[in-house]
N, CA, C and O of each residue as an XYZ file, in Angstrom:
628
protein
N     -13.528     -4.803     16.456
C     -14.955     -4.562     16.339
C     -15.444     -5.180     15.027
O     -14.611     -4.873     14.174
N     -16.380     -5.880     14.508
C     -16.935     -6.540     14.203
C     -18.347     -5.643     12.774
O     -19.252     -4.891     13.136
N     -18.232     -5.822     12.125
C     -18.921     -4.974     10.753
C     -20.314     -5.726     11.084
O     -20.163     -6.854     11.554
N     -21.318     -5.393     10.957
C     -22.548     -5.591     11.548
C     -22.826     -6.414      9.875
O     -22.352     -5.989      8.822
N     -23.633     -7.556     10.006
C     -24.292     -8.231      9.279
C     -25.509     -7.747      8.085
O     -26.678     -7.649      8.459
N     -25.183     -7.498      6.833
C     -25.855     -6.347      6.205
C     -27.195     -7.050      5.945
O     -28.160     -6.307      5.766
N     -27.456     -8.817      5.883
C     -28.353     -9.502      5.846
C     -29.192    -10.020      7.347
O     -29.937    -10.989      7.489
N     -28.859     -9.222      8.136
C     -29.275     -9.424      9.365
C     -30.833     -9.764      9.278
O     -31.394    -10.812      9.601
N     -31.519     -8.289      8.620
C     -33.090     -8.241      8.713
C     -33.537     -8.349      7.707
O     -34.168     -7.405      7.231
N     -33.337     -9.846      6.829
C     -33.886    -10.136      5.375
C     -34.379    -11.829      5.748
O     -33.595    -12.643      6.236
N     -35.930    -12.161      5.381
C     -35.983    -13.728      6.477
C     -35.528    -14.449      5.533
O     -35.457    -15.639      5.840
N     -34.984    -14.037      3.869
C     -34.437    -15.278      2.600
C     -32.890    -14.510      2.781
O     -32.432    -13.373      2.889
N     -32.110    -16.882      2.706
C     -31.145    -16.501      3.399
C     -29.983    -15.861      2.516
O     -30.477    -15.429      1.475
N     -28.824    -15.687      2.568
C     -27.555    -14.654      2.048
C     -27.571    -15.438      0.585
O     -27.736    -14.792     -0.451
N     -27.389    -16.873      0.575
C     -26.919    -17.636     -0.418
C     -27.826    -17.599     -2.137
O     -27.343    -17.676     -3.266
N     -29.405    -17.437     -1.644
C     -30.528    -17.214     -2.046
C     -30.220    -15.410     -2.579
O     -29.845    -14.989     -3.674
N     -30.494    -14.803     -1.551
C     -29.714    -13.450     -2.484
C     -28.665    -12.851     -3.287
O     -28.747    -11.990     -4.162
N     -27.498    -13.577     -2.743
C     -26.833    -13.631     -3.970
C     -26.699    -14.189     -5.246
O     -26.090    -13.846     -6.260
N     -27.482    -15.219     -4.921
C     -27.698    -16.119     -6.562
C     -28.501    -15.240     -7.301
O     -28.058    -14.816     -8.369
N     -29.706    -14.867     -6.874
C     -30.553    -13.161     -7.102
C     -29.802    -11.865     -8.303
O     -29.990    -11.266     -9.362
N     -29.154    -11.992     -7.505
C     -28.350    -10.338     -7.825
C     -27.215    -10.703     -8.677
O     -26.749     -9.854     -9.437
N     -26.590    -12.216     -8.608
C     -25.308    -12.480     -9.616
C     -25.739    -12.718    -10.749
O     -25.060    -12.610    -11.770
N     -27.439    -13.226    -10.692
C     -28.202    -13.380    -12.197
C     -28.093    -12.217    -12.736
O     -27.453    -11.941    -13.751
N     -28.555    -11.691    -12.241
C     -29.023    -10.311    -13.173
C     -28.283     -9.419    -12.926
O     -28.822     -8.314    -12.981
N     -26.964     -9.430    -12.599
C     -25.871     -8.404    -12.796
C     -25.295     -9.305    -13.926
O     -25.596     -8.854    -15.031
N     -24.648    -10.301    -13.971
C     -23.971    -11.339    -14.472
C     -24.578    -11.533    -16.199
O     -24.024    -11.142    -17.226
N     -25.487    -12.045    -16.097
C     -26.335    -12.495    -17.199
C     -27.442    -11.229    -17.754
O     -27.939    -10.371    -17.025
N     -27.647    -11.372    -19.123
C     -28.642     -9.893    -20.003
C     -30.143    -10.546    -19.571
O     -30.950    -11.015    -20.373
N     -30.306    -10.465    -18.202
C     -31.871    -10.587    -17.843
C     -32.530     -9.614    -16.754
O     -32.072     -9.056    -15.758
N     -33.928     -9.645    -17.419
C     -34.822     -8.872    -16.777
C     -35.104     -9.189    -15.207
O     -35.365    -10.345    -14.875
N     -35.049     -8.201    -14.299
C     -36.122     -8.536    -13.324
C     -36.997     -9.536    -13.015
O     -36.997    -10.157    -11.952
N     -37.804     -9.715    -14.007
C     -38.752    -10.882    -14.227
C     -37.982    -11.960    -14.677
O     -38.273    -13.054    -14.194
N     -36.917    -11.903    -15.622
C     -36.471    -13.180    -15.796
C     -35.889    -14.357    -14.723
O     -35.693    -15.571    -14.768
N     -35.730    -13.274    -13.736
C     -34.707    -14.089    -12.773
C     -35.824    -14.460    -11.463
O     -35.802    -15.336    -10.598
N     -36.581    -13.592    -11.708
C     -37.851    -14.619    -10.773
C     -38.406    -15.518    -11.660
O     -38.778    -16.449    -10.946
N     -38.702    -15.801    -12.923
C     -38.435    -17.213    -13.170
C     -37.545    -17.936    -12.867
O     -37.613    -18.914    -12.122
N     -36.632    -17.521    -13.415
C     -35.452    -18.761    -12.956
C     -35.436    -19.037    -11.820
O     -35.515    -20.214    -11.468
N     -35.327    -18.004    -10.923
C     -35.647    -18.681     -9.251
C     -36.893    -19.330     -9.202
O     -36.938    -20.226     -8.360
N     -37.764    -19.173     -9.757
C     -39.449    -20.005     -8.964
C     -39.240    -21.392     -9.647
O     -39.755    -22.293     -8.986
N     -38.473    -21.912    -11.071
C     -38.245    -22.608    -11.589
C     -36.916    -23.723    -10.544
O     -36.672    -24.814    -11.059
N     -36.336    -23.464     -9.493
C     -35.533    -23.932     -8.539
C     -36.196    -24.006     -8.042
O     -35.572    -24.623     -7.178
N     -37.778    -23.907     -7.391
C     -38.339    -23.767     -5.952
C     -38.186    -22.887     -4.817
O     -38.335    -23.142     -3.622
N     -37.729    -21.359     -5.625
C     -37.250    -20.085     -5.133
C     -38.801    -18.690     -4.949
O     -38.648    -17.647     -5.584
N     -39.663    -18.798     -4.385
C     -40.602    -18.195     -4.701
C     -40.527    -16.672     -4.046
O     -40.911    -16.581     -2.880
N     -40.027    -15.386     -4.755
C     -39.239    -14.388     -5.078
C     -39.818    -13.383     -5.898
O     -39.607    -13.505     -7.104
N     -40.532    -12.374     -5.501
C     -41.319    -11.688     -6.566
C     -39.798    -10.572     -7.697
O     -38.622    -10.583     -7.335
N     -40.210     -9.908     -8.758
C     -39.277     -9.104     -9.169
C     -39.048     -7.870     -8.565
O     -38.222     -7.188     -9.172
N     -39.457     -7.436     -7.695
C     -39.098     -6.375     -6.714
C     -38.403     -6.531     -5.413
O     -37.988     -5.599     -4.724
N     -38.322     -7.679     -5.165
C     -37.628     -8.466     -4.060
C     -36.542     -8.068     -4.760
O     -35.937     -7.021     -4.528
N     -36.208     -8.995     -5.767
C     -34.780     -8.800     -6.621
C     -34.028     -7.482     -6.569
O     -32.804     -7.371     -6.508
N     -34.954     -6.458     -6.604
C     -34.453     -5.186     -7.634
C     -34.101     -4.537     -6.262
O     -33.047     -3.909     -6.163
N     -34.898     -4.658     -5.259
C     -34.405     -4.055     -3.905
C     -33.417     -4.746     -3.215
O     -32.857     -4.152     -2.293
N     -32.854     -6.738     -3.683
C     -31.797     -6.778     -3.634
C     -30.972     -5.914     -3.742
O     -30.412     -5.244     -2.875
N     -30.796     -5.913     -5.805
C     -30.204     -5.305     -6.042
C     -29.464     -3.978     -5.495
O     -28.263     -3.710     -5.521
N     -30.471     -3.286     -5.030
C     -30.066     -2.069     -4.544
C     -29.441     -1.823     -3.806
O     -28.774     -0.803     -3.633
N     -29.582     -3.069     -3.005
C     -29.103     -2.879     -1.947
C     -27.659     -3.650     -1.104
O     -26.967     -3.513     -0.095
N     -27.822     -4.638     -2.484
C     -26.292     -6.070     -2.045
C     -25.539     -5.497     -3.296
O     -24.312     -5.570     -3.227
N     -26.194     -4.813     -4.684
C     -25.203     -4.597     -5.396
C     -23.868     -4.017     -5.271
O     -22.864     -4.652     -5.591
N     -23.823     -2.489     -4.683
C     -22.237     -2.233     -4.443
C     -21.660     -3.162     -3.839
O     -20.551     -3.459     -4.284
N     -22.271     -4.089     -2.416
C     -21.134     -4.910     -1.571
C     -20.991     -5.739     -2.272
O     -19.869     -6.157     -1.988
N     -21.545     -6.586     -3.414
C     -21.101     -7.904     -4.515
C     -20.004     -7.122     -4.874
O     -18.847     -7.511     -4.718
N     -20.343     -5.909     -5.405
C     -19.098     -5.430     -6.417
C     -17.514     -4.966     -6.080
O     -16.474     -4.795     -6.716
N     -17.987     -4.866     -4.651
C     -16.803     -3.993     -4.094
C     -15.528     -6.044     -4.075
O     -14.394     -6.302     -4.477
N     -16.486     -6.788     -3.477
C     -16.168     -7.848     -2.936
C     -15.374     -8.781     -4.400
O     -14.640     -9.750     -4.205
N     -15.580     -8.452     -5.270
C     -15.596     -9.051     -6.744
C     -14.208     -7.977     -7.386
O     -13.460     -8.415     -8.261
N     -14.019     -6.431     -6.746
C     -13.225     -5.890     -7.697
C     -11.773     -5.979     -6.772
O     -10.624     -6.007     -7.215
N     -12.385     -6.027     -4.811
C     -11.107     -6.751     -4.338
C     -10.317     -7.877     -4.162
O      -9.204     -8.007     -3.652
N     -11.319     -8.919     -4.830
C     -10.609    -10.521     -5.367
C     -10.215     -9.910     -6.683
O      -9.267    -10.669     -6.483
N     -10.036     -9.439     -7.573
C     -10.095     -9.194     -8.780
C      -8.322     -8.271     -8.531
O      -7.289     -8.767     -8.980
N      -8.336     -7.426     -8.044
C      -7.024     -6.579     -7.504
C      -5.849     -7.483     -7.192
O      -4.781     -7.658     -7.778
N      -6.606     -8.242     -5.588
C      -5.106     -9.344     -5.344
C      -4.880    -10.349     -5.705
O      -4.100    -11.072     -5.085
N      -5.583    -10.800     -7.012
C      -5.009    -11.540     -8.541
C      -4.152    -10.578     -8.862
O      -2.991    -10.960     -8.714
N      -4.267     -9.315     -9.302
C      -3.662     -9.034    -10.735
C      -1.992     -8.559     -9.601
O      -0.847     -8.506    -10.052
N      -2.366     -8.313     -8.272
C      -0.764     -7.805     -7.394
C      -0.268     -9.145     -7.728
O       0.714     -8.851     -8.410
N      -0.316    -10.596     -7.684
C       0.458    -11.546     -8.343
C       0.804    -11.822     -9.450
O       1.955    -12.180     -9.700
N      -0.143    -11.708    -10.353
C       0.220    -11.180    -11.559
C       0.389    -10.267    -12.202
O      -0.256     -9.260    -11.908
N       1.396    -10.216    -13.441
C       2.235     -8.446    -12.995
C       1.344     -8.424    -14.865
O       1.804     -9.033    -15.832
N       0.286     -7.716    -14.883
C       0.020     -7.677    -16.372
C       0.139     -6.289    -16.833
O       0.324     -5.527    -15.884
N       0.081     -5.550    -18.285
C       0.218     -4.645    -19.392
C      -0.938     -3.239    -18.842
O      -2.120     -3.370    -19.160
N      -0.663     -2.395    -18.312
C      -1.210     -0.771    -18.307
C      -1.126      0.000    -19.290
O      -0.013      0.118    -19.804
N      -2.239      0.739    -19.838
C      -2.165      1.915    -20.441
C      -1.910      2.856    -19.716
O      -2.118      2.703    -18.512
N      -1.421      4.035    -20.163
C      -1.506      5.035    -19.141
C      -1.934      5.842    -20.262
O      -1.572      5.659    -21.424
N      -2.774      6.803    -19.830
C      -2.759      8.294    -20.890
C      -3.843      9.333    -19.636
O      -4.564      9.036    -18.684
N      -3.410     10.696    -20.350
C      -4.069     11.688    -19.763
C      -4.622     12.288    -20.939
O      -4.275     12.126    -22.109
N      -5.894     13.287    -20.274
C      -6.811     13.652    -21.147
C      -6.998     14.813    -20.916
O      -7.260     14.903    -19.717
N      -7.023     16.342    -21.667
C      -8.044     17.199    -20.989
C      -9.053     17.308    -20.812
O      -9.969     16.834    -21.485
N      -9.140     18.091    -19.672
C     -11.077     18.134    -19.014
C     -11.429     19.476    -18.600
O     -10.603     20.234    -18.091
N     -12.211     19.675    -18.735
C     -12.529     21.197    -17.968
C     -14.058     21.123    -17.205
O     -15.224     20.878    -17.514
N     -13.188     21.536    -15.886
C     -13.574     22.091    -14.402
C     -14.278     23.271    -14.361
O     -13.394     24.125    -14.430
N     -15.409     23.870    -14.284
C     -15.527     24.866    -14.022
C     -14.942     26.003    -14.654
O     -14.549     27.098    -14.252
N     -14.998     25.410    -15.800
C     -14.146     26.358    -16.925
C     -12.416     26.066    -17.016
O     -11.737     26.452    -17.967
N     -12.061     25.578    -16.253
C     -10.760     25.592    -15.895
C     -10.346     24.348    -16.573
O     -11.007     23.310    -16.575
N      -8.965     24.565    -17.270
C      -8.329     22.590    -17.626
C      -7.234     22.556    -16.627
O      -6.225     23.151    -16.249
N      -8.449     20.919    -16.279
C      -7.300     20.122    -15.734
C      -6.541     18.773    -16.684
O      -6.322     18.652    -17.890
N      -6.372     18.188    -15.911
C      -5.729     16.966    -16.812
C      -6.382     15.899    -15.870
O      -6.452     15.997    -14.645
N      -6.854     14.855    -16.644
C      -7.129     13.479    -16.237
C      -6.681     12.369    -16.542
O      -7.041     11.777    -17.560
N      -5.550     11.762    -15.439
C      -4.833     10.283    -16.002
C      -5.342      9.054    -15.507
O      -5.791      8.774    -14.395
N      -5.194      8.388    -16.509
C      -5.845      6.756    -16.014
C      -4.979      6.197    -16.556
O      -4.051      6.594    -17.261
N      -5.482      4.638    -16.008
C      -4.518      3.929    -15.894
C      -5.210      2.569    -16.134
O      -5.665      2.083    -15.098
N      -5.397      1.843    -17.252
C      -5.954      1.067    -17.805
C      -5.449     -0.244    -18.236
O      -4.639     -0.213    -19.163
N      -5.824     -1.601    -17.657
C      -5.428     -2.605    -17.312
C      -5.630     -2.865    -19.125
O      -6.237     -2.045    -19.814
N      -4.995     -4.160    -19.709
C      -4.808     -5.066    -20.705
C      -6.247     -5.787    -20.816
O      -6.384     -6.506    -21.806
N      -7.729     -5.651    -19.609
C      -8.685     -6.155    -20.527
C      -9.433     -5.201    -20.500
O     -10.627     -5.478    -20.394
N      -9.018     -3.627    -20.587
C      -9.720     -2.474    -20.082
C     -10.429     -1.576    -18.892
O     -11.086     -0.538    -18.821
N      -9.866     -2.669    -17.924
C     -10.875     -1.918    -17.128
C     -10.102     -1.014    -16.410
O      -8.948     -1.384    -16.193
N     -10.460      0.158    -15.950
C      -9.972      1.760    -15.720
C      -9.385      1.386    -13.685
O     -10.067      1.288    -12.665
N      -8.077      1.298    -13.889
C      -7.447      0.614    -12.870
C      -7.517      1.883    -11.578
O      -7.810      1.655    -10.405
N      -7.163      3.239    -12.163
C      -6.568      4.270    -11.521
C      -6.932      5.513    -12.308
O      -6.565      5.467    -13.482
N      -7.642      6.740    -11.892
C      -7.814      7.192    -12.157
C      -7.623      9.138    -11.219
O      -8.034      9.501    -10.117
N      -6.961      9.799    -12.138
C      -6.263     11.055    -10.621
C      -6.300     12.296    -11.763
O      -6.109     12.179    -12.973
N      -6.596     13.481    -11.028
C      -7.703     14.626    -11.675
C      -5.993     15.713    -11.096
O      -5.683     15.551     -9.915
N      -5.281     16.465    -11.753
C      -4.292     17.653    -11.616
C      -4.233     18.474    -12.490
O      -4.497     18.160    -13.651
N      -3.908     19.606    -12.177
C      -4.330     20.955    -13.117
C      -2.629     21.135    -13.448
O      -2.234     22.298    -13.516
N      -1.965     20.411    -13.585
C      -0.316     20.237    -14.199
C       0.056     18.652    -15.169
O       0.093     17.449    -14.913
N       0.209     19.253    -15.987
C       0.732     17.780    -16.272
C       2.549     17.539    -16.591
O       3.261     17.750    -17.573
N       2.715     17.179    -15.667
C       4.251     17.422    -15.748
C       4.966     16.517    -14.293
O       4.321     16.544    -13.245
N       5.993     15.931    -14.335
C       6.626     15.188    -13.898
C       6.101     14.763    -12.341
O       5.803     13.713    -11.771
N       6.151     15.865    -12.074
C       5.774     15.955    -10.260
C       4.222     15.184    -10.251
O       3.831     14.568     -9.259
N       3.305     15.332    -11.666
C       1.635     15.009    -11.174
C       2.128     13.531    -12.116
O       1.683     12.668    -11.359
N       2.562     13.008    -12.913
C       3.095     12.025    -13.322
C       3.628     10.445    -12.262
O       3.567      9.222    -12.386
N       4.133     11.448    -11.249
C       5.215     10.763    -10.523
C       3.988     10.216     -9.489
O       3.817      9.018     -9.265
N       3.270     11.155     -8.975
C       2.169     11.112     -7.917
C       1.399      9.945     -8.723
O       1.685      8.788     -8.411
N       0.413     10.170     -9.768
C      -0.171      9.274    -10.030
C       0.065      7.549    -10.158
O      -0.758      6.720     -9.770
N       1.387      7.235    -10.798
C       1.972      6.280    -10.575
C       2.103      5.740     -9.427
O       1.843      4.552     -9.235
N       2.528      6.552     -8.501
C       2.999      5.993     -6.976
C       1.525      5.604     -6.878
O       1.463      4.375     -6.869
N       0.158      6.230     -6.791
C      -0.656      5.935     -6.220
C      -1.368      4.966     -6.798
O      -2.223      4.417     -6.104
N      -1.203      4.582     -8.037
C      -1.755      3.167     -9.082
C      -0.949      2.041     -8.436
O      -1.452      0.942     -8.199
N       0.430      2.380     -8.137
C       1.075      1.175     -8.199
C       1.263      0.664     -6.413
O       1.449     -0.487     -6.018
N       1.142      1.932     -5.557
C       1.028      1.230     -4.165
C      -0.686      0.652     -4.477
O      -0.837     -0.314     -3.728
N      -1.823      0.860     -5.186
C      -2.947      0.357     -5.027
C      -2.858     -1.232     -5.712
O      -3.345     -2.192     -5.116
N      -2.174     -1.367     -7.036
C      -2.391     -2.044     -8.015
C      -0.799     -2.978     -7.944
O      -1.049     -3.849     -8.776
N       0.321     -3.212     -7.553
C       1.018     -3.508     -8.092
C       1.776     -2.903     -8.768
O       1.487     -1.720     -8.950
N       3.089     -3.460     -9.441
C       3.787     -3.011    -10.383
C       3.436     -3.812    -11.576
O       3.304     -5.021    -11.385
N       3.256     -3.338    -12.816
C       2.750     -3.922    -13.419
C       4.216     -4.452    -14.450
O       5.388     -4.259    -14.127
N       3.798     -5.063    -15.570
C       5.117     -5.990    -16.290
C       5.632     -5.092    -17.388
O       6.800     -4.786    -17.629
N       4.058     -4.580    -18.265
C       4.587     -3.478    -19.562
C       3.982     -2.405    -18.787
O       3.302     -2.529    -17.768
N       4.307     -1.357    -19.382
C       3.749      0.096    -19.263
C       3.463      0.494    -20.714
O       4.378      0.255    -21.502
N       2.495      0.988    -21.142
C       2.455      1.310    -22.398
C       1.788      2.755    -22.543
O       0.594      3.028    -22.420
N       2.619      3.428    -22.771
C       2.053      5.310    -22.464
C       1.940      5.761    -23.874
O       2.207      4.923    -24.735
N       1.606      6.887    -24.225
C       1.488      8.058    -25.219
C       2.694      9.014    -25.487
O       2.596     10.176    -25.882
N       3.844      8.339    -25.210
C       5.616      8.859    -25.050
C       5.337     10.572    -24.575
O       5.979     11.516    -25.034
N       4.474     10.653    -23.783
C       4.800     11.943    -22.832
C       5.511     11.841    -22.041
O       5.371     10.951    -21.202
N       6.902     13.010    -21.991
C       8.235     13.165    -21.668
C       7.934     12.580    -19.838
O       8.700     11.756    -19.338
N       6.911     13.078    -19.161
C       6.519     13.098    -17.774
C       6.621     11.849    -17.597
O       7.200     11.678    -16.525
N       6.253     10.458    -18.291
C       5.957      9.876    -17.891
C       7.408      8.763    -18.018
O       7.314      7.616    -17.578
N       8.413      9.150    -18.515
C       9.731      8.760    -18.898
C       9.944      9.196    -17.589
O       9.319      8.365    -16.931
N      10.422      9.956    -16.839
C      10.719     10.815    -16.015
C      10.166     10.120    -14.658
O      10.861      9.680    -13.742
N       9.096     10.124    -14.724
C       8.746      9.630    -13.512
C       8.671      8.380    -13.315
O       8.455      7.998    -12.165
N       8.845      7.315    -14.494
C       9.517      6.355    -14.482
C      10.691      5.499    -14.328
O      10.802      4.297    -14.087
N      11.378      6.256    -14.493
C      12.784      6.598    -14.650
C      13.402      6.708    -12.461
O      14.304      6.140    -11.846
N      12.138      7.891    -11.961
C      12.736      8.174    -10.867
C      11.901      6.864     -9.830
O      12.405      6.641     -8.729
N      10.957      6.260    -10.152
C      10.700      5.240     -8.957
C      11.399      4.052    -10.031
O      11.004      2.986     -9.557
N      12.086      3.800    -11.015
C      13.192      2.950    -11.303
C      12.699      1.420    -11.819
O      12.979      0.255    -11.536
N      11.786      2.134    -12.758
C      10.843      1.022    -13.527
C      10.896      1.876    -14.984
O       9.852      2.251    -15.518
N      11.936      2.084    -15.443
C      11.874      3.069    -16.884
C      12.347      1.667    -17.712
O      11.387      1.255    -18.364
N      13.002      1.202    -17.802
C      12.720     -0.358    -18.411
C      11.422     -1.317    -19.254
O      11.264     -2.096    -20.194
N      10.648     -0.590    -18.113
C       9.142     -1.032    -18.640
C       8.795     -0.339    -19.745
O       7.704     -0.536    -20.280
């Protein structure tokens, strides 16, 4: 079955909207700036056209940009932070671990009210069936994370 065409009922065509929305996600410009720049191509595009682009192609640019972006980095095996943080829930602490790529950006992120080998072990499995195995690991020498390294057999890293 076939994902229905999200530009179906727009009469300016896909190529034209995305040039739109990569301006002004991409580049520090206004609304208005980028209907210049388009009317300056022979693009005639008011700034609300844009912004309801925006609204509306932005998550699918992004989603489309962070899954080319993923099956780069599964070929290339690059440097993770890992650390956990406390947080509190509803009064309650949990723990929050992420998992943070070498140019920062927040790879993996998993919410457990334990922090200890078993929620260690889970989080990993689920960064690394998403993300790859990565080359360094670079943690906060919490014992958990030796451990659960150790048991999917990447303690080396």
């Amino acid at each position: 079955m076939t994902k229905p065409d999200p530009f179906r009922y727009f009469k300016t065509s896909r190529e034209i909207i995305r040039l739109a929305v990569m301006l002004y996600v991409r580049f520090p410009l206004t609304l208005r700036n980028v209907e210049d720049l388009l009317h300056e191509r022979g693009i005639d595009v008011s700034h609300e056209a844009v912004r309801y682009w925006w609204h509306s192609f932005g998550p699918l640019f992004a989603a489309e940009i962070r899954k080319r972006r993923i099956a780069s980095m599964k070929s290339s095996r690059w440097r993770w932070h890992l650390d956990e943080v406390f947080v509190k829930i509803n009064g309650e602490r949990h723990y929050l671990w992420r998992a943070v790529d070498h140019e920062g950006e927040v790879l993996e992120s998993f919410v457990t009210k334990t922090r200890d080998k078993q929620a260690a072990l889970k989080f990993l499995k689920k960064a690394m069936c998403k993300h790859g195995q990565p080359e360094v690991v670079v943690t906060d020498r919490l014992r958990s994370y030796g451990a659960a390294l150790k048991e999917i057999g990447a303690e080396h890293r």
